[in-house]
Each structure stands twice: as C-alpha cells, then as structure tokens.
NUVOFI-107407 format. One record per residue: residue in three letters; y, z, x of N, C-alpha, C in turn. Coordinates in steps of 0.05 Angstrom, whole numbers, padded with zeros to 5 digits, always signed. Atoms other than C-alpha are relative to their C-alpha. Layout:
// residues N
ALAYZXYZXYZX ...
***
This chain:
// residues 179
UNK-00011-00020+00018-01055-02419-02692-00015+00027+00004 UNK+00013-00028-00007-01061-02340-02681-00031+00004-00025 UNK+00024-00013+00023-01099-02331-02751-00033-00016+00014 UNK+00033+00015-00012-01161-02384-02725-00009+00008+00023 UNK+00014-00017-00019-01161-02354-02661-00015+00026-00009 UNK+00018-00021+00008-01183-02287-02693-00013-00008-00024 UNK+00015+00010+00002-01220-02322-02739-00031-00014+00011 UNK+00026+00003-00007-01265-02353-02695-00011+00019+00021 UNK+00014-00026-00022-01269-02293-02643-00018+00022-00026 UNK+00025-00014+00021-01304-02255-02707-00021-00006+00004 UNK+00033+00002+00005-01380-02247-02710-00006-00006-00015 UNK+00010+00017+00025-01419-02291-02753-00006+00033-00024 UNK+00003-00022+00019-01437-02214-02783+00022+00001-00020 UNK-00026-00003+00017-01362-02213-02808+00006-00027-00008 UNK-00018+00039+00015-01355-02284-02843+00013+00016-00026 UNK-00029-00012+00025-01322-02243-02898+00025+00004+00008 UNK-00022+00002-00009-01269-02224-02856+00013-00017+00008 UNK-00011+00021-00008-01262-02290-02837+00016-00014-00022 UNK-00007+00007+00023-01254-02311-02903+00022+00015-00010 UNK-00020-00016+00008-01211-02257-02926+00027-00001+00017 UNK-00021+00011-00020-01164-02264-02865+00014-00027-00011 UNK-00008+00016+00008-01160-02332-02882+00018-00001-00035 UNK-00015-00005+00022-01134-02316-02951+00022+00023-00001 UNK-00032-00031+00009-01092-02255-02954+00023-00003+00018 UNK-00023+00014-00007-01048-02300-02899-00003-00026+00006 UNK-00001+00027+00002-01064-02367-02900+00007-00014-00032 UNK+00003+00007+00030-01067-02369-02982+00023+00018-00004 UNK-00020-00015+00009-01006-02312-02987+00017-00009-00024 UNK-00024+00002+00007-00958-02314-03041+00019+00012+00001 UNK-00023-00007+00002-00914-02272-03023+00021-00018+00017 UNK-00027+00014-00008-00843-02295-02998-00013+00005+00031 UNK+00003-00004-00029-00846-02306-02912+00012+00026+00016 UNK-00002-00033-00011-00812-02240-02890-00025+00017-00018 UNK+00018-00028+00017-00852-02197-02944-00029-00009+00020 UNK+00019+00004-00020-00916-02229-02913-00002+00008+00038 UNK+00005+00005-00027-00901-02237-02843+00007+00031+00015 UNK-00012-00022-00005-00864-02165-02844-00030+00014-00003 UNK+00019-00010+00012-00926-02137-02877-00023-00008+00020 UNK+00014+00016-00011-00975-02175-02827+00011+00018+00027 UNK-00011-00003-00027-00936-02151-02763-00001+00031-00012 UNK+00003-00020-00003-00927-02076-02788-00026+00005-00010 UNK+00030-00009+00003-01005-02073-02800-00015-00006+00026 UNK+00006+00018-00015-01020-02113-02745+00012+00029+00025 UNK-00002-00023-00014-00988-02048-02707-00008+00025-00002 UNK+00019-00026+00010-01021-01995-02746-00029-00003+00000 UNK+00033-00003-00011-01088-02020-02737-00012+00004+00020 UNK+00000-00013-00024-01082-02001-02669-00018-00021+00025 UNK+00023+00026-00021-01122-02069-02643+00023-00018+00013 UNK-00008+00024-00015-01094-02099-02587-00007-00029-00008 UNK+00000+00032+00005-01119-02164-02597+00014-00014-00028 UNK-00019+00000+00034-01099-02163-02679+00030-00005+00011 UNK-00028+00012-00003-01031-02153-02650+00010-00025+00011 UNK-00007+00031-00016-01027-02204-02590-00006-00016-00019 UNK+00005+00029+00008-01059-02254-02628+00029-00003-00029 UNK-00026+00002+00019-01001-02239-02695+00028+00006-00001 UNK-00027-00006-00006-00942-02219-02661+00012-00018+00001 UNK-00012+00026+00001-00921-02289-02642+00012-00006-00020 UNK-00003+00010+00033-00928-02314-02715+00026+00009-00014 UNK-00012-00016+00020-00900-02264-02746+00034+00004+00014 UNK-00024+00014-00012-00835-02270-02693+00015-00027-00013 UNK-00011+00023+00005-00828-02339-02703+00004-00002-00036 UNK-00006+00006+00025-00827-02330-02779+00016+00030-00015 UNK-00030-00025+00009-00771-02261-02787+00016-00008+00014 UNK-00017+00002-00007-00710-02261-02778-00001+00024+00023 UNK+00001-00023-00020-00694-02210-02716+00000+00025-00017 UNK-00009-00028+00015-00670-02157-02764-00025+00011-00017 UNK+00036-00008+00002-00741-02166-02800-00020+00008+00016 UNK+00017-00013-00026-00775-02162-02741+00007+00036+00006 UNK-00010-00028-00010-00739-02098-02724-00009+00017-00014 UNK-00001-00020+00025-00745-02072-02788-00032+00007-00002 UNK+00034+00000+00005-00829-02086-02790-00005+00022+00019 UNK+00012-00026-00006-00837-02047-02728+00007+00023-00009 UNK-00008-00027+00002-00796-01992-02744-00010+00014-00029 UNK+00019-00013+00021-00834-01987-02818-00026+00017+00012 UNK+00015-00018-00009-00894-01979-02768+00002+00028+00008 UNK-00009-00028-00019-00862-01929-02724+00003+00023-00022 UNK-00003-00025+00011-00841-01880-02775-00019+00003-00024 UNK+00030+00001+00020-00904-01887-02823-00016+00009+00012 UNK+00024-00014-00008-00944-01868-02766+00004+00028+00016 UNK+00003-00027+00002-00909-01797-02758+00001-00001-00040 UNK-00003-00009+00028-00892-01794-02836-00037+00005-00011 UNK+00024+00001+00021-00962-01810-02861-00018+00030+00018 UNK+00012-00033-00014-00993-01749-02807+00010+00023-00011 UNK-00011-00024+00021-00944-01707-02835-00003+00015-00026 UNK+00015-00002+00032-00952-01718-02911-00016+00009-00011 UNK+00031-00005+00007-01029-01732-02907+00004+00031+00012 UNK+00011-00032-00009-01027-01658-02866+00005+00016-00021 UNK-00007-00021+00023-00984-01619-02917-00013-00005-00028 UNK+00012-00005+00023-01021-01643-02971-00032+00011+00003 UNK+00027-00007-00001-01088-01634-02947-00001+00029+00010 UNK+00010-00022-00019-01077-01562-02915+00001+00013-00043 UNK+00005-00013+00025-01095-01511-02976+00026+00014-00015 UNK-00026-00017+00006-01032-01470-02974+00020-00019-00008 UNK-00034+00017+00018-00979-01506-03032+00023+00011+00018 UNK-00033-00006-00012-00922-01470-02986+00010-00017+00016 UNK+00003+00014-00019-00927-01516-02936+00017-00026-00011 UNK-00011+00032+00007-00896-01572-02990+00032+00013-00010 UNK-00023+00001+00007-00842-01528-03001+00026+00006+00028 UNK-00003+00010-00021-00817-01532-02932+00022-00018+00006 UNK-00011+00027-00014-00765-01579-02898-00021-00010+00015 UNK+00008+00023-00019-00787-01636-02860+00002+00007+00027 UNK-00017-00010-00025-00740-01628-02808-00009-00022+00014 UNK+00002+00021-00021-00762-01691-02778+00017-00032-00017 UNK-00024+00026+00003-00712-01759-02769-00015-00018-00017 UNK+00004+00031+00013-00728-01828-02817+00020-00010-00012 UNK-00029+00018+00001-00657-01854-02819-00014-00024-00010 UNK-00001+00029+00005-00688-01918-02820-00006-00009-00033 UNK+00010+00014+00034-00719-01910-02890+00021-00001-00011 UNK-00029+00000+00014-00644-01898-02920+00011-00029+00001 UNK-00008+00020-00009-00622-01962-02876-00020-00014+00018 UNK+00020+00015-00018-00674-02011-02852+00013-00022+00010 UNK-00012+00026-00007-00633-02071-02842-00004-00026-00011 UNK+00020+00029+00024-00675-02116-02895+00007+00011-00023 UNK+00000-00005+00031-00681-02115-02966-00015+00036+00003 UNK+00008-00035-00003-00698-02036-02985-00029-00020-00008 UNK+00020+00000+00013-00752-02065-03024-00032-00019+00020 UNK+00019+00017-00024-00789-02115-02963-00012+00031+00014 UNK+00016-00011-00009-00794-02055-02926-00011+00024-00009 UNK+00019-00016+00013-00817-02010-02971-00039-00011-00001 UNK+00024+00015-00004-00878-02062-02977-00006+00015+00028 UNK+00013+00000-00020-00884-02056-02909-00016+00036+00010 UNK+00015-00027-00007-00892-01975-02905-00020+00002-00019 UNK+00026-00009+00013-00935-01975-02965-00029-00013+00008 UNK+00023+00000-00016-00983-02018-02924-00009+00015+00021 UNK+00006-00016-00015-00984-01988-02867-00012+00035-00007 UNK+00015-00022+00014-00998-01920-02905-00015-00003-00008 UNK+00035+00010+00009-01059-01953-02929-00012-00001+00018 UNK+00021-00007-00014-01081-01956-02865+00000+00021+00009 UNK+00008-00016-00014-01068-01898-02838-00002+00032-00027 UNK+00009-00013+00014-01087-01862-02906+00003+00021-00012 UNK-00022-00022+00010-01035-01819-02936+00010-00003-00027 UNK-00001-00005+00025-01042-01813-03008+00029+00006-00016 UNK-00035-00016+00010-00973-01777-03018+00025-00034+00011 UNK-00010+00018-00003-00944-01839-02983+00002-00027-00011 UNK+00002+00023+00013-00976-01888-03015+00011+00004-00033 UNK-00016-00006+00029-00955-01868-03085+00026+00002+00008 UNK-00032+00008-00011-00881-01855-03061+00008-00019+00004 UNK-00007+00023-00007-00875-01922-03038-00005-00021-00027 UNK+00001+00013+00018-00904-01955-03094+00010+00008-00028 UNK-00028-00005+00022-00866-01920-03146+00030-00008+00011 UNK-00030+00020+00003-00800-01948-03113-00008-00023-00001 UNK+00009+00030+00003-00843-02008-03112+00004-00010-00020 UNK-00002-00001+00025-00845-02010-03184+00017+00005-00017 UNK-00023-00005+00009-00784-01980-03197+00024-00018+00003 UNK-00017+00022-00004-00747-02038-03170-00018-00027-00008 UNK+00006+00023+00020-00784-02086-03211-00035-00014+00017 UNK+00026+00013-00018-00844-02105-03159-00031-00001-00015 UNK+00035-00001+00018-00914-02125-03201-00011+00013+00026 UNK+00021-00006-00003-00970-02094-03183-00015-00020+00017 UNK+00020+00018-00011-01006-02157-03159+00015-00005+00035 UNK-00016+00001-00026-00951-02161-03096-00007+00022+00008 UNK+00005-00019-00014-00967-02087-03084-00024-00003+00016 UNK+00019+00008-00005-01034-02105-03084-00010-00017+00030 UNK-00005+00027-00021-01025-02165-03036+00006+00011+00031 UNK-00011-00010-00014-00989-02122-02991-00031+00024+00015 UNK+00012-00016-00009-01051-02071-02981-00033-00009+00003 UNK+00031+00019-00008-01108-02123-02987+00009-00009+00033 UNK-00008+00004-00026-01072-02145-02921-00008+00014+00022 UNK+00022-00029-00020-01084-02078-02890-00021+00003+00004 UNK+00028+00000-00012-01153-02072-02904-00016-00024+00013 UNK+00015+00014-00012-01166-02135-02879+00007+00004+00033 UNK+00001+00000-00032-01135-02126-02813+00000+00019+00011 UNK+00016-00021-00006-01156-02061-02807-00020-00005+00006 UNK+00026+00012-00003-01228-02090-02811-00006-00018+00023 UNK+00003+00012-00019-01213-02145-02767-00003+00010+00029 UNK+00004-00015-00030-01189-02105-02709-00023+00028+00002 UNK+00021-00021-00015-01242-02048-02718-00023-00015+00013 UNK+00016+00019+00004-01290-02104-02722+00002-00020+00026 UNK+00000+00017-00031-01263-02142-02649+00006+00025+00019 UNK+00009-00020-00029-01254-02081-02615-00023+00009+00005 UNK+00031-00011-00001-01321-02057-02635-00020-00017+00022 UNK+00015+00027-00006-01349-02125-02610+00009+00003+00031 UNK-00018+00008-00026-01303-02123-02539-00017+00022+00018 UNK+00007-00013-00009-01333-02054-02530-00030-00006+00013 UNK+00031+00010-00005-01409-02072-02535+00002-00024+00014 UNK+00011+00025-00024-01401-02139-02499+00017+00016+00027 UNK-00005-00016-00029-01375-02091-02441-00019+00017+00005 UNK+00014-00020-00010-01437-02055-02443-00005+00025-00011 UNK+00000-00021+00012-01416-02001-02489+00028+00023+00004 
***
C-alpha cells in the first residue's frame, strides 16, 4: 500500500507524520471520493514527487474517472487562483480588488462531481498554497451547503499533513544526495 510506503520512507525524526498520515487517511471519515479527491488534489499541490507517485495509484483506483478529472483540475486552477487572490489581497492598493479577473475557471461553475466534493478539494489545496481569500470563499460555500466544520477540517488537516510529508522526503532525498 502507497500510504506504508511513505510511511516507512519517513525519518524516525518525523514519526508524527507517520502517525498523522496514518490517520487523516487510513482513519478518514469522510465518504471515498471526498477523501481520495482531497488526497490526490494535495498530493499535486505539495509539489513532491514522491507524495504524488506513491498516491496517485490509490487515489485512481478509488474515483470514478470524472473524480479523478475533477481532483486534478481543482489543483490546476487553485494553483493560478490562489497566486492571484493571495497577490491582490496582499498588494496595499484596495484598487487592485476592484478589478476584473479576466482569467478562465469554467471548471469551478462545472466540475463534473458534486459542486460541493470539489469545493473540498480547492479549499485544501488553498491551504497549501496559502490564500486566505480562497480559503474563506470555499468554506463559506462549504457551509452554505450544509458541510460541518469537522469535514472542513478533515479536508485541511490532510493538506498539512502531506504538505509536511513531501517537504519532509524531499528534504531527506536532497541531503542523502549530498545536498
């Protein structure tokens, strides 16, 4: 199984991550798309090769194609939206938010899943890649369509673990090459 393989490629330093890994998808409650969608579009925003190879499989064999499709493409447009957002909010000048966009995310209108799966899935991914304006947007339709709190939750404890994981085995891949 992918999860034990990065499990035991962790450093005894990270046995929390081991632990945590092991829970936030071996212990999951959410439903198998919400998870595995959520798992696979983090698993692309953490930017670790190995995180992915080792959960792409999985996470395949447990969506439907249209989930699958749908997970990357939460990544894909979360990782211009959240650059965008996080920029216009963080630059000083308020004009900047009154602005068009002017850039495409069709897919958020029509994902091909439940609206509300991949909503999960961008508001993880905006957790990792740290876009404040995104993450509240998402989790107010989160909430607005009836989603507790403890699923949001679930959804972004995910992130930071496999954010951790993969900074945490690339870090490790680097230094046992020497640096």
């Amino acid at each position: 199984m992918a999860l034990d393989a990065l499990k035991s490629a962790l450093p005894d330093y990270a046995k929390d991550l081991k632990l945590n890994l092991g829970s936030v998808i071996g212990n999951s409650e959410l439903p198998q798309q919400q998870l595995w969608g959520t798992v696979l579009a983090c698993a692309i925003a953490s930017r670790s090769p190995r995180v992915l190879t080792e959960l792409e499989p999985e996470a395949k064999a447990n969506l439907s194609p249209e989930a699958y499709t749908a997970a990357k493409s939460a990544a894909a447009v979360m990782a211009m939206n959240n650059v965008y957002y996080r920029t216009r909010h963080l630059l000083s000048d308020p004009e900047y938010g009154n602005l068009r966009a002017g850039l495409r995310m069709n897919v958020i209108g029509n994902p091909g899943v439940d609206k509300t799966d991949f909503e999960l899935w961008s508001l993880a991914v905006s957790a990792i890649n740290g876009c404040g304006m995104c993450l509240d947007s998402h989790e107010q339709v989160l909430r607005k369509a009836g989603v507790d709190r403890e699923t949001v939750q679930e959804a972004f404890k995910i992130a930071a673990v496999l954010q951790a994981v993969g900074a945490t085995l690339d870090a490790e891949g680097v230094l046992a090459a020497g640096g």
